[in-house]
DSSP file (Angstrom, degrees, kcal/mol; ACC not computed):
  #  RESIDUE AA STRUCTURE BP1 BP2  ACC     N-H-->O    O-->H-N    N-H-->O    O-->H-N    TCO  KAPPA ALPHA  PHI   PSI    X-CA   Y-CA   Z-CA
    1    1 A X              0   0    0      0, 0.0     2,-0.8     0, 0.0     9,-0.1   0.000 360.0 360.0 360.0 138.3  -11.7  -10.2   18.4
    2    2 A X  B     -A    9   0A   0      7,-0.7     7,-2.1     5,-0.0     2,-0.4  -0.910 360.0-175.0-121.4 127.6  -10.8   -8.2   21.6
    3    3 A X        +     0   0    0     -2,-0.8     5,-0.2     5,-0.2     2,-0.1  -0.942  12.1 150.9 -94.5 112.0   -9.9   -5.1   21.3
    4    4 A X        -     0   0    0      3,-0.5     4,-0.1    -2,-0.4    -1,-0.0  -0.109  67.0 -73.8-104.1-152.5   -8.5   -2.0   23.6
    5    5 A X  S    S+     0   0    0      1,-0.2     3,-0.1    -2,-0.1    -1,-0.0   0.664 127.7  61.9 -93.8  -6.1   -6.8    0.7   23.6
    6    6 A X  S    S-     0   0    0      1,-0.1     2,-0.2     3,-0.0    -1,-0.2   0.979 110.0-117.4 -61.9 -48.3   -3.6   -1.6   23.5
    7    7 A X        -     0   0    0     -5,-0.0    -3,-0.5     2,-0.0     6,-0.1  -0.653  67.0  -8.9 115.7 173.1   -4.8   -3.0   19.9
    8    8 A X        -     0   0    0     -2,-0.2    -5,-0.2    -5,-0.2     2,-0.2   0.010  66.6-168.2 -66.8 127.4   -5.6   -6.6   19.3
    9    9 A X  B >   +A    2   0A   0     -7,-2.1     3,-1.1     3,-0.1    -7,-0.7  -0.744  41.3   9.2-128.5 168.1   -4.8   -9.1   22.0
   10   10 A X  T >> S-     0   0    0      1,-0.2     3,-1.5    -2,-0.2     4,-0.6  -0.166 118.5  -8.3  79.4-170.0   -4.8  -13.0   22.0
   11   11 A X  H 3> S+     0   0    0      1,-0.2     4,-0.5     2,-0.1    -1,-0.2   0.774 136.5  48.0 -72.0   4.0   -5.0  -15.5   19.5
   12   12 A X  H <> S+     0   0    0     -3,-1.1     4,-1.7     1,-0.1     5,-0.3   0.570  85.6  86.4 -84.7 -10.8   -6.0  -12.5   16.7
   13   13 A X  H <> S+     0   0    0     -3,-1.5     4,-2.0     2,-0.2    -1,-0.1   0.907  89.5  43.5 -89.7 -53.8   -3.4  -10.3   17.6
   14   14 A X  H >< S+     0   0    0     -4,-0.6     3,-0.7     1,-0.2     5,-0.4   0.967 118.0  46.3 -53.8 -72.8   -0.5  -12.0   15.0
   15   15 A X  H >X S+     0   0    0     49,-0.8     4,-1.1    -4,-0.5     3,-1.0   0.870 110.6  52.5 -65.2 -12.6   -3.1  -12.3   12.0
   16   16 A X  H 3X S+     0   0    0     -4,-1.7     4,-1.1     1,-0.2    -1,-0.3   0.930 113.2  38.4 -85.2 -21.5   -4.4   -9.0   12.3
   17   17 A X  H << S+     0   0    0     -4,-2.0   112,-0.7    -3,-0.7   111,-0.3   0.022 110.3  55.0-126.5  50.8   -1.3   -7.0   12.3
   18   18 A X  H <> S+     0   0    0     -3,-1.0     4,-1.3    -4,-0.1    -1,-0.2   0.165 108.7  50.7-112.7  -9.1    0.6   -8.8    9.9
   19   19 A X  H  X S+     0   0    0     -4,-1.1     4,-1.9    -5,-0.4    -2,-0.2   0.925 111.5  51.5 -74.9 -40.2   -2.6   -8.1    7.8
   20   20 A X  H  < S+     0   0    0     -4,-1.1     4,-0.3     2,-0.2    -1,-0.2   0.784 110.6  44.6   5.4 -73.8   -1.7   -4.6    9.1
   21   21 A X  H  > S+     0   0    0      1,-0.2     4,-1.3   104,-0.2    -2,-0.2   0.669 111.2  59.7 -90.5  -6.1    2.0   -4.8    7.9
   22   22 A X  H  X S+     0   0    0     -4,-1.3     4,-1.3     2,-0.2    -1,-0.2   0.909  99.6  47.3 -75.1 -41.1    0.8   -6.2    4.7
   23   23 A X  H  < S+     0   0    0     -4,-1.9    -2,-0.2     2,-0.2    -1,-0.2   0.466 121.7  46.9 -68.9  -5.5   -1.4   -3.5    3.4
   24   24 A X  H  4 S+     0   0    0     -4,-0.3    98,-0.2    -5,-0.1    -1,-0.2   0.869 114.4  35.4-101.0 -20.6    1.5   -1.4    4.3
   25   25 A X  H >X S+     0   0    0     -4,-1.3     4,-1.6     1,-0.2     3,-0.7   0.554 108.8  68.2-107.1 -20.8    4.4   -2.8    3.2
   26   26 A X  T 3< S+     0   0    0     -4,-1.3    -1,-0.2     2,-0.2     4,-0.2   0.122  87.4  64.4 -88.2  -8.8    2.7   -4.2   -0.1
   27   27 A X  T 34 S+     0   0    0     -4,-0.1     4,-0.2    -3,-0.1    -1,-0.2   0.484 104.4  46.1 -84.2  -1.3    2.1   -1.0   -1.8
   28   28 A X  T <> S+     0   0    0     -3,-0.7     4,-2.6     3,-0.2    -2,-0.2   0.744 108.1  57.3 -94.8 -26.8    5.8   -0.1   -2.1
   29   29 A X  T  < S+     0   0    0     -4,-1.6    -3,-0.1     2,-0.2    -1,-0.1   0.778 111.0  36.7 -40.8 -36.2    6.4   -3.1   -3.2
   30   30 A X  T  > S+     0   0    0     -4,-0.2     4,-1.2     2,-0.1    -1,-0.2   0.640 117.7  54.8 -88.2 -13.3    4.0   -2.9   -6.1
   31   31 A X  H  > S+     0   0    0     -4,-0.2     4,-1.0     2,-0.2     3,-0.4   0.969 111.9  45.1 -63.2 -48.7    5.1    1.0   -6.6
   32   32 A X  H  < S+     0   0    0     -4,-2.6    -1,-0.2     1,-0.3     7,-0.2   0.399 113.5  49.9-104.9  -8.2    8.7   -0.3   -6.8
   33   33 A X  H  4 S+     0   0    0     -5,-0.1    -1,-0.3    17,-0.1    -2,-0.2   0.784 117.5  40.3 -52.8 -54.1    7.7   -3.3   -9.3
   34   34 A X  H  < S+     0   0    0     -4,-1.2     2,-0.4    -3,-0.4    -2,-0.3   0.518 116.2  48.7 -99.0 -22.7    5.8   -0.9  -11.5
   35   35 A X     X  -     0   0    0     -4,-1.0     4,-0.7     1,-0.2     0, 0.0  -0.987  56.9-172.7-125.9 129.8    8.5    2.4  -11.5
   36   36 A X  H  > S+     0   0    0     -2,-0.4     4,-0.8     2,-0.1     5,-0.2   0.751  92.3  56.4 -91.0 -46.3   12.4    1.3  -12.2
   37   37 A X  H >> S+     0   0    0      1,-0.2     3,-1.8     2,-0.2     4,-1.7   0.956 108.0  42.4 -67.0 -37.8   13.1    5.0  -11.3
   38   38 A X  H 34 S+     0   0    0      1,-0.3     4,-0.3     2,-0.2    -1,-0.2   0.837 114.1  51.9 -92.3  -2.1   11.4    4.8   -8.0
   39   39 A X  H 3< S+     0   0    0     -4,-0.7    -1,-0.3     2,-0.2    -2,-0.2   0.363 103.8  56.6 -61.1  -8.9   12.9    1.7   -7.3
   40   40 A X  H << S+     0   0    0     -3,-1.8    -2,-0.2    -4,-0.8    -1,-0.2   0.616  93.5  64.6-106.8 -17.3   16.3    2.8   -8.1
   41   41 A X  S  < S+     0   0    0     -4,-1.7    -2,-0.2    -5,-0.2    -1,-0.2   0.793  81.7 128.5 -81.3 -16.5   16.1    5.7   -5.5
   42   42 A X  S >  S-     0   0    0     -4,-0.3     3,-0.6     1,-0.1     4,-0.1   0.222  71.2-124.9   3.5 133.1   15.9    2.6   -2.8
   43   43 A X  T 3  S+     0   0    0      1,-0.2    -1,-0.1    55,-0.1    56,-0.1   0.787 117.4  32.4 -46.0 -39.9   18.4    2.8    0.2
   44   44 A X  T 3  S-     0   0    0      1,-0.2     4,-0.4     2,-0.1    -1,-0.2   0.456 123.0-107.7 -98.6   9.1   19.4   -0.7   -1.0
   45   45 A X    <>  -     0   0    0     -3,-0.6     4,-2.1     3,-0.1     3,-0.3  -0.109  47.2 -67.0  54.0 176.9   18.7   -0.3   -4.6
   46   46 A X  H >> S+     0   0    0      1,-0.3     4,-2.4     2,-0.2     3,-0.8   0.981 126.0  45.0 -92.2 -68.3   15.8   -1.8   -6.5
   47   47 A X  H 34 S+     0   0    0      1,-0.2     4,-0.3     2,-0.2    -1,-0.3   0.610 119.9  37.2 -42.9 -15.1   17.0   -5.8   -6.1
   48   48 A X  H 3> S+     0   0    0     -4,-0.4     4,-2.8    -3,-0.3     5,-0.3   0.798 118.3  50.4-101.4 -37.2   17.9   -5.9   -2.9
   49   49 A X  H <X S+     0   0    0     -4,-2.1     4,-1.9    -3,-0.8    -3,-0.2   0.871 111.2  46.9 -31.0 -62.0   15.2   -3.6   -1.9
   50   50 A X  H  X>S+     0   0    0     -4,-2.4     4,-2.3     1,-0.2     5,-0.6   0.894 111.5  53.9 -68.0 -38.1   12.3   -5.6   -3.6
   51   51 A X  H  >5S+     0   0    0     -5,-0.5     4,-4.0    -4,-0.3    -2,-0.2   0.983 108.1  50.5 -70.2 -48.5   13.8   -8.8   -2.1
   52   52 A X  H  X5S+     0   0    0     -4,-2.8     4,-3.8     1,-0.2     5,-0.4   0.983 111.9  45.2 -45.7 -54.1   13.6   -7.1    1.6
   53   53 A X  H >X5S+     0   0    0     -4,-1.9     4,-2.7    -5,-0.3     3,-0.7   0.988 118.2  46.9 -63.9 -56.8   10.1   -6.1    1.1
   54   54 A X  H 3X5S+     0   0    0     -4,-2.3     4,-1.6     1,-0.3     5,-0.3   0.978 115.5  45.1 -44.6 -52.3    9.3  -10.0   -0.4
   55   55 A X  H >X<S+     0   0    0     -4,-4.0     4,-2.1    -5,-0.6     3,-0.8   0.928 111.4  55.1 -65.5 -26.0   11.1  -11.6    2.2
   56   56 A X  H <X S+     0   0    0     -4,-3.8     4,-2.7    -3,-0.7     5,-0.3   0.897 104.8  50.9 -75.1 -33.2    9.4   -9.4    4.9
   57   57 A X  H 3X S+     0   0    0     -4,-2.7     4,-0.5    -5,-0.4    -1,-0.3   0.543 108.7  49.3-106.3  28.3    6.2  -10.1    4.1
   58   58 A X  H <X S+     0   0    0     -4,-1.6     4,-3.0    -3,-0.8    -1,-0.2   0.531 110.1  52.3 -91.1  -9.1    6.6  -13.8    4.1
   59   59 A X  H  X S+     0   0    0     -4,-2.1     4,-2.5    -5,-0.3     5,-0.3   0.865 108.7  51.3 -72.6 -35.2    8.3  -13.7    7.3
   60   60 A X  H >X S+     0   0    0     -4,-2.7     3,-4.0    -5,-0.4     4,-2.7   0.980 108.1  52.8 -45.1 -57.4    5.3  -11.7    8.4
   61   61 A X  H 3X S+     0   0    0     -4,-0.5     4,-1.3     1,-0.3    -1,-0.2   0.882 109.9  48.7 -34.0 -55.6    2.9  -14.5    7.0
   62   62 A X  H 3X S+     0   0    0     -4,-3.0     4,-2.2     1,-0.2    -1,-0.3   0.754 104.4  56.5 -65.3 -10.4    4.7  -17.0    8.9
   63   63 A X  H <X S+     0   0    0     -3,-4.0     4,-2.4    -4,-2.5    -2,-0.2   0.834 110.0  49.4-101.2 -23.3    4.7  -15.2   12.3
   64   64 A X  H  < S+     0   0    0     -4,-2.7   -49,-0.8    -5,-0.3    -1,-0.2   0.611 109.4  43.1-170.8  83.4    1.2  -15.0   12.2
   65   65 A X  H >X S+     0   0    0     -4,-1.3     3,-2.8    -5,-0.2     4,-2.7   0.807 115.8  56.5 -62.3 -67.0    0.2  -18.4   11.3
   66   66 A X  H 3X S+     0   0    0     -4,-2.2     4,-4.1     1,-0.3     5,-0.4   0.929 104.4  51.1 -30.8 -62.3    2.7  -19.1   13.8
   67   67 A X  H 3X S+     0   0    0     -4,-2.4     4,-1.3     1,-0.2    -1,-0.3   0.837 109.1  49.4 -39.5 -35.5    1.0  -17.1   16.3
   68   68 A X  H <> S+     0   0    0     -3,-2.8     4,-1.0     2,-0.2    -1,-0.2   0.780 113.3  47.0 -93.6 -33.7   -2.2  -18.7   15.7
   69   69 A X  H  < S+     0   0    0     -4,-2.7    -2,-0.2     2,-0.2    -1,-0.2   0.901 106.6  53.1 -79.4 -30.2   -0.8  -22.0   16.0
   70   70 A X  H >< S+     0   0    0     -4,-4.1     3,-3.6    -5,-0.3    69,-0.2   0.989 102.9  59.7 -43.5 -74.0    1.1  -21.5   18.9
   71   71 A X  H 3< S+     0   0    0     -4,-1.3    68,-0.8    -5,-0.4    71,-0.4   0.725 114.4  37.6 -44.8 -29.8   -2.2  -20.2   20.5
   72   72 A X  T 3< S+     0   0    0     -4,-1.0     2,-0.3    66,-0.1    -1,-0.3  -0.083  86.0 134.8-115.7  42.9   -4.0  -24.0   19.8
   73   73 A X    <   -     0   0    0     -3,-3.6    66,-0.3     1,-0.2    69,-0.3  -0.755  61.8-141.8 -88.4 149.7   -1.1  -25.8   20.5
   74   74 A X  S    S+     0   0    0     -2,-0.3     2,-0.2    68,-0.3    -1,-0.2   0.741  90.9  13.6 -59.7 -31.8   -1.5  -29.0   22.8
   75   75 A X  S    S-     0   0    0     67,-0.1     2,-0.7    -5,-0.1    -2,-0.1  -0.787  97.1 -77.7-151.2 169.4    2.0  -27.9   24.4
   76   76 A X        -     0   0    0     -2,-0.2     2,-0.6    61,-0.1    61,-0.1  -0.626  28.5-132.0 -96.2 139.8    4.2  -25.1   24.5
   77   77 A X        -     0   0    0     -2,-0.7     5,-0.1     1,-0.1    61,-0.0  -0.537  46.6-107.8 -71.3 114.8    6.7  -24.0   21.5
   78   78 A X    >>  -     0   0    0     -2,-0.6     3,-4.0     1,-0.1     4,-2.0  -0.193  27.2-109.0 -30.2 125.4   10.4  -23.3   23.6
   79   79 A X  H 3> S+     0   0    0      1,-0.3     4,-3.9     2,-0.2     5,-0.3   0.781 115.9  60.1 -35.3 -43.0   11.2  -20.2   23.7
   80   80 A X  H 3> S+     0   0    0      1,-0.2     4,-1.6     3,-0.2    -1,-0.3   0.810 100.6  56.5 -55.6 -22.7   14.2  -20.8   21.0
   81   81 A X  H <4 S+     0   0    0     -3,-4.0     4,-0.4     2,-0.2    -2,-0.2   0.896 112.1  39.4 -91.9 -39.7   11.9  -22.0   18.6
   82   82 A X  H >X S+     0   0    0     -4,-2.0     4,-4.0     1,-0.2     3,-0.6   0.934 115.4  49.7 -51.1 -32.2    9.7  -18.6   18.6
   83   83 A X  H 3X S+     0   0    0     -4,-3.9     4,-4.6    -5,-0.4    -1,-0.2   0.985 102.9  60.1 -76.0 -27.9   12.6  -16.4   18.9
   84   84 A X  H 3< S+     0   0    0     -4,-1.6    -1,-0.2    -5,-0.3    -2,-0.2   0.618 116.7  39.6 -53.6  -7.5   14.2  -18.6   15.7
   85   85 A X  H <> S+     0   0    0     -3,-0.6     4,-0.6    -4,-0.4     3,-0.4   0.831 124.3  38.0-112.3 -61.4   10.6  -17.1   14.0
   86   86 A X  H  X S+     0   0    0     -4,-4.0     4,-1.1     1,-0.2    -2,-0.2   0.886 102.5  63.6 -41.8 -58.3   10.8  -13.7   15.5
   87   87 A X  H  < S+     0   0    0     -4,-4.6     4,-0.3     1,-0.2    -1,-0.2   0.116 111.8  39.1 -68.6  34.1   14.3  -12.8   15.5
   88   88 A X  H  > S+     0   0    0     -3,-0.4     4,-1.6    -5,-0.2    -1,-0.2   0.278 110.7  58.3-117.7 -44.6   14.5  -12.8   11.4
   89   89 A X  H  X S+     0   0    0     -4,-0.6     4,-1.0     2,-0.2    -2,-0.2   0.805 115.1  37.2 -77.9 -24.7   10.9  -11.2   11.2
   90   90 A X  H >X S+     0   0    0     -4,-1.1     3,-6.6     2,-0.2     4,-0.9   0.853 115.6  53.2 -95.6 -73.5   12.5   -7.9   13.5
   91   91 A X  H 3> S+     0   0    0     -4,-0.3     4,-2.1     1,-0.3    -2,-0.2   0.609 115.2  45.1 -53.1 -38.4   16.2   -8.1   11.6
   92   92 A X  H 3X S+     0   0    0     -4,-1.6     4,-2.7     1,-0.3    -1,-0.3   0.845 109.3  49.8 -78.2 -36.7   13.9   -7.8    8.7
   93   93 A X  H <X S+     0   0    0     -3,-6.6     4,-1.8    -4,-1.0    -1,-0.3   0.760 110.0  57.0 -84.9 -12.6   11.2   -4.6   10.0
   94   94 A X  H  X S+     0   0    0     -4,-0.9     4,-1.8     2,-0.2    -1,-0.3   0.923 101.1  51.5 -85.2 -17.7   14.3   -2.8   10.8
   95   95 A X  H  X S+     0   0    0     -4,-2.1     4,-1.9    -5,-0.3    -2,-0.2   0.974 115.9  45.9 -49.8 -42.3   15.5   -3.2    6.9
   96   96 A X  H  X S+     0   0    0     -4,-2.7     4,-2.6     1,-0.3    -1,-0.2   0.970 107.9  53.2 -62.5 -49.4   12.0   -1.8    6.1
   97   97 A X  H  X S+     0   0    0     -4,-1.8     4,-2.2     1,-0.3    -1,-0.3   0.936 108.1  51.5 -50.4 -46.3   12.3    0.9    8.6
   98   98 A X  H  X S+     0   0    0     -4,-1.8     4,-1.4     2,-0.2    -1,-0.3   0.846 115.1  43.4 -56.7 -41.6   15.7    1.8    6.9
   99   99 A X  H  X S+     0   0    0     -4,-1.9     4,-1.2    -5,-0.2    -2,-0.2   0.974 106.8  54.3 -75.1 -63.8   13.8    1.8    3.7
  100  100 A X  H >< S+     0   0    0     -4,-2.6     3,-4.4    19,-0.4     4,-0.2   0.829 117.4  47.6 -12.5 -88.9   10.6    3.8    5.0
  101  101 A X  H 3X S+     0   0    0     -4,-2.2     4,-1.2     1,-0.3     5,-0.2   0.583 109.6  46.5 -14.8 -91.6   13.6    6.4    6.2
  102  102 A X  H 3X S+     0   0    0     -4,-1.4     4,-1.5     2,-0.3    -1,-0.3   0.446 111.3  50.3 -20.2 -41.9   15.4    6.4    3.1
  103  103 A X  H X< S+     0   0    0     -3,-4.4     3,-2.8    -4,-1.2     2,-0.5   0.712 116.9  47.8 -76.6-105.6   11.7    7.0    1.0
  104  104 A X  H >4 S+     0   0    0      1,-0.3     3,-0.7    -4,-0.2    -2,-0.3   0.249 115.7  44.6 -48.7 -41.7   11.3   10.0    3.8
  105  105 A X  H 3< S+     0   0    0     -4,-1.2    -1,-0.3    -2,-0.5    -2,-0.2   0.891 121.3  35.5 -64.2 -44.9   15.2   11.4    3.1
  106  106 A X  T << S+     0   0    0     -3,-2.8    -1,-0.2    -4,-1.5    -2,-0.2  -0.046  81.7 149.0-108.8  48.3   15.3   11.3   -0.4
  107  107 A X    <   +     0   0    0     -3,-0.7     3,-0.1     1,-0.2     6,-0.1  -0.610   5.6 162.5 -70.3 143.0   11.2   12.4   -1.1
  108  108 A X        +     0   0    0      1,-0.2     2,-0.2    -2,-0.0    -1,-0.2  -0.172  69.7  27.2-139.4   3.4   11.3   14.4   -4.5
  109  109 A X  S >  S-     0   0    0      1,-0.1     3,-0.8     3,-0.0    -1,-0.2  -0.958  85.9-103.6-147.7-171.7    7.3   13.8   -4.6
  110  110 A X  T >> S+     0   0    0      1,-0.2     3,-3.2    -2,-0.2     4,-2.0   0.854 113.6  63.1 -12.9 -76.6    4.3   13.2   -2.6
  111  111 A X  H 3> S+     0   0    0      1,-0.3     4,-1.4     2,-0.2    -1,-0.2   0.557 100.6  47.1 -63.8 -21.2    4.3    9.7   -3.4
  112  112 A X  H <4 S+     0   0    0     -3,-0.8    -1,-0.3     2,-0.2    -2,-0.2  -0.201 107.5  55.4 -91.3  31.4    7.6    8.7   -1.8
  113  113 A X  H <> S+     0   0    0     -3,-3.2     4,-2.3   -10,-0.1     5,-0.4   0.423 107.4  55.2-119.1 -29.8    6.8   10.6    1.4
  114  114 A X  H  X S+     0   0    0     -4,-2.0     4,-2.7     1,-0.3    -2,-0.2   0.926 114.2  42.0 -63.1 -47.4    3.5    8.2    1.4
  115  115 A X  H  X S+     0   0    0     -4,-1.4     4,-2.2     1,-0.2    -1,-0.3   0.900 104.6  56.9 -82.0 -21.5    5.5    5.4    1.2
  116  116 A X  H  > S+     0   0    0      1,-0.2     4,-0.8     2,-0.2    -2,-0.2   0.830 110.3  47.0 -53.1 -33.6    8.0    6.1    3.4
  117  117 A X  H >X S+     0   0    0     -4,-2.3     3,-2.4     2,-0.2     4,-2.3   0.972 113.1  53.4 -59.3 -53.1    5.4    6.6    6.2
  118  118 A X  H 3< S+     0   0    0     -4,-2.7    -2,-0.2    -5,-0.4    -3,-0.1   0.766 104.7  50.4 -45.7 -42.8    3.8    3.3    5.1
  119  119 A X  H 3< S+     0   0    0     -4,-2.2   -19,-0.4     2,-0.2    -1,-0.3   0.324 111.7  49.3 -75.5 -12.3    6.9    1.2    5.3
  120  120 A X  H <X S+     0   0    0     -3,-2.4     4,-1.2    -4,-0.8    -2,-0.2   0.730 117.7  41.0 -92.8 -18.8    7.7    2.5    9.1
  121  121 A X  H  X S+     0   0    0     -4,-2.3     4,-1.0     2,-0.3    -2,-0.2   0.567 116.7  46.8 -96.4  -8.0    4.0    1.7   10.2
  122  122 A X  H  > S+     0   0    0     -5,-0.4     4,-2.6   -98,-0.2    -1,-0.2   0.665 114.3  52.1 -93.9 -27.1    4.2   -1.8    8.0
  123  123 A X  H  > S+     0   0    0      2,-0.2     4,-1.5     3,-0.1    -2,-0.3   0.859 111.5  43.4 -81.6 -33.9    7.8   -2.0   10.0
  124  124 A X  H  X S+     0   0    0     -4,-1.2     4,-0.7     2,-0.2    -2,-0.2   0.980 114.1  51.6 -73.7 -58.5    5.9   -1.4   13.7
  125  125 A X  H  X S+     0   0    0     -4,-1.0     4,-2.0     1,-0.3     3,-0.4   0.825 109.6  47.7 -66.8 -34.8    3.1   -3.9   12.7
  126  126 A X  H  X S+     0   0    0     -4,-2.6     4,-2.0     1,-0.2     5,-0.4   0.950 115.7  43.8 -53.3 -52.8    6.0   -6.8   11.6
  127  127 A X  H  < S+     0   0    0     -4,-1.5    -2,-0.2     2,-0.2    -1,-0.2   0.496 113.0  58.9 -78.2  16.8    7.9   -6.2   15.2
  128  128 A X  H >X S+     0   0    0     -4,-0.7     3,-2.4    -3,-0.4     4,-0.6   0.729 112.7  34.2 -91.3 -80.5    3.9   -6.2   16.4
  129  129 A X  H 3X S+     0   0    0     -4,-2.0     4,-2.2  -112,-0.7     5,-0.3   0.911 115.2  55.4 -54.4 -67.4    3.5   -9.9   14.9
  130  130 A X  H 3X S+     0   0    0     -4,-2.0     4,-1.0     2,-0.2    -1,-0.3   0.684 113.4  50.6 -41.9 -22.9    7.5  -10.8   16.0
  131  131 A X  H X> S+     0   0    0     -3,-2.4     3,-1.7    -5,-0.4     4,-1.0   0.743 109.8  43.4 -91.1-107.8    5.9   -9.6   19.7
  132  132 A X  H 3X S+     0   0    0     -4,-0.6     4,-1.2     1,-0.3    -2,-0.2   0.567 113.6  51.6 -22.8 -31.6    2.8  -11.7   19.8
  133  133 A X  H 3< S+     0   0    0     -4,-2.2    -1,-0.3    -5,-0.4    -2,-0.2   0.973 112.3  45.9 -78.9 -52.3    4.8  -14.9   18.5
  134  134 A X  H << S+     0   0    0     -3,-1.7    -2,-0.2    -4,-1.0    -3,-0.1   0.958 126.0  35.4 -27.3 -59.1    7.7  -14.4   21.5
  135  135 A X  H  < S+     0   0    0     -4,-1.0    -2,-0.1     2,-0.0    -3,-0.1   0.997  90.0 103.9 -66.7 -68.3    4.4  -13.8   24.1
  136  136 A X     <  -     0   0    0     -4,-1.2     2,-0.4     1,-0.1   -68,-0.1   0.604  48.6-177.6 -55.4-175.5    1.9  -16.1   22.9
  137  137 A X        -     0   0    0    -70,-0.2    -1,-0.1   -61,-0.1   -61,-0.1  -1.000  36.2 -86.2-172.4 137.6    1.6  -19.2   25.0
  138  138 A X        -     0   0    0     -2,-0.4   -67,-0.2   -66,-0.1     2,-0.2  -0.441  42.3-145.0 -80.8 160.5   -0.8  -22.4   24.2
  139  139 A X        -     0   0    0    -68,-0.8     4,-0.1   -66,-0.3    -1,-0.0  -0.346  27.8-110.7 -98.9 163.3   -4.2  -22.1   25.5
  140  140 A X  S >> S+     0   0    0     -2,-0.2     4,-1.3     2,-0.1     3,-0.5   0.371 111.4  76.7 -44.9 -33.0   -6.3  -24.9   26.8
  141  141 A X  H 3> S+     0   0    0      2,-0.2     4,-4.5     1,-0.2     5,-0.4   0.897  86.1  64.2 -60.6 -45.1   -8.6  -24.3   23.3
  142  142 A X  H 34 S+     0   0    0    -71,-0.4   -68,-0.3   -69,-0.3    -1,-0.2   0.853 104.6  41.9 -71.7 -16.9   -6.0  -26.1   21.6
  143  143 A X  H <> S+     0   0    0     -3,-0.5     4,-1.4   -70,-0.2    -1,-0.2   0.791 110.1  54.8 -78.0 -30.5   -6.7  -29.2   23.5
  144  144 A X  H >X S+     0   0    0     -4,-1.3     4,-1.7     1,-0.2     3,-0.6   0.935 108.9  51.1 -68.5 -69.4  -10.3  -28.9   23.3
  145  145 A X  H 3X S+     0   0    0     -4,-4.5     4,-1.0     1,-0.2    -1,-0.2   0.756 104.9  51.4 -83.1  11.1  -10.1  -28.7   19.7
  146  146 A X  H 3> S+     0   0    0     -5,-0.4     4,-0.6     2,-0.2    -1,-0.2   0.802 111.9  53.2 -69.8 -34.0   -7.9  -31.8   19.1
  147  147 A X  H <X S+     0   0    0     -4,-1.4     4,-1.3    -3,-0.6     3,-0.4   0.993 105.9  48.8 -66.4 -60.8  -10.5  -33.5   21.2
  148  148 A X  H >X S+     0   0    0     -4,-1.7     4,-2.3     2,-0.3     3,-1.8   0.883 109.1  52.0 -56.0 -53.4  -13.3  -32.4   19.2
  149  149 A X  H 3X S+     0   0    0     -4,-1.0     4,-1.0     1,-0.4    -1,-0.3   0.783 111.8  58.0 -70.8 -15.6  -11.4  -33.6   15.4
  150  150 A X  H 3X S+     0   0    0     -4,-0.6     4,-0.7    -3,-0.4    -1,-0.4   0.758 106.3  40.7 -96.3  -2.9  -11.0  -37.0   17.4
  151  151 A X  H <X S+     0   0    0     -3,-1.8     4,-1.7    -4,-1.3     5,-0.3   0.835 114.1  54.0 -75.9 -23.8  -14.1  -37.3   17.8
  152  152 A X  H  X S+     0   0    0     -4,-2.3     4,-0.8     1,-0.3    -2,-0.2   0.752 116.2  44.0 -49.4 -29.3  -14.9  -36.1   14.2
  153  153 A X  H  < S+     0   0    0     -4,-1.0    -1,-0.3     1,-0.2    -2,-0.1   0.876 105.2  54.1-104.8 -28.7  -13.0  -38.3   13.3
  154  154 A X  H  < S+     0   0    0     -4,-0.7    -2,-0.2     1,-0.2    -1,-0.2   0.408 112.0  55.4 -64.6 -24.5  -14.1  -41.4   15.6
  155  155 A X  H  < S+     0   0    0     -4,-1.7    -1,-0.2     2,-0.1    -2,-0.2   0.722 100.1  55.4 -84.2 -31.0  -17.7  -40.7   14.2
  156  156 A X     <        0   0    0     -4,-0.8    -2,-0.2    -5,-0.3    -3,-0.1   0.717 360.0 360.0 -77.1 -20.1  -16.8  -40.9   10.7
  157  157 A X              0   0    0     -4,-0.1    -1,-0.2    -5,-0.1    -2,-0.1   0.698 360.0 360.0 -88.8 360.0  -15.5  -44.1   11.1
């Protein structure tokens, strides 16, 4: 994995900061499972709230895997087809951000200022992965390992 001061570049850059926006966004999610009261102080209220946070971090999931597949593709995904992956995954980190806010406006302990921070840095690290799926851009690797499972595969027979 290569790292700078930029943060993870290349074909790691998606899974590691959706792994990122998962560990962030995934403990208000379980908070907001587990407490009906602190789910009910939600900007969206607690169903529509828990369903943002669900759906965001399967969009996350998919953007990157996406990332990573993009990055060993034999060809390149059109630009429509990324942004069709991206633009969903950012409409979605600004809901979070909106929630993060919303924990941070209406704190009455500790624990909703924690999450509210958690849910804008799980919201950076989704429009992180939504970046890296937009950028990324197939590699030469992805031909090289197609070659290599045909041969695997040409040996096995």
């Amino acid at each position: 994995m290569s790292e700078g001061l930029t943060g993870p570049r290349g074909r790691d850059a998606g899974p590691v900061w959706g792994i990122v926006a998962a560990f962030c966004v995934a403990p208000a999610l379980v908070v907001w499972l587990g407490s009906a009261d602190a789910a009910d102080q939600a900007v969206f209220g607690r169903a529509a709230s828990v369903t943002v946070l669900l759906i965001a971090l399967a969009l996350t999931a998919v953007g990157a895997v996406v990332s990573v597949v993009v990055w060993y593709g034999a060809r390149q995904w059109s630009r429509g087809r990324r942004w069709a992956i991206a633009g969903p995954l950012l409409a979605f980190a600004l809901l979070v951000v909106v929630l993060g806010i919303g924990c941070l406006a209406t704190s009455e302990a500790s624990t909703d200022v924690l999450l509210g921070v958690l849910l804008v840095v799980g919201a950076v690290a989704m429009a992180a992965v939504a970046r890296q799926v937009v950028r990324v851009r197939a590699t030469a690797g992805g031909d090289r390992l197609r070659e290599r499972f045909e041969q695997l595969r040409e040996d096995r027979s």
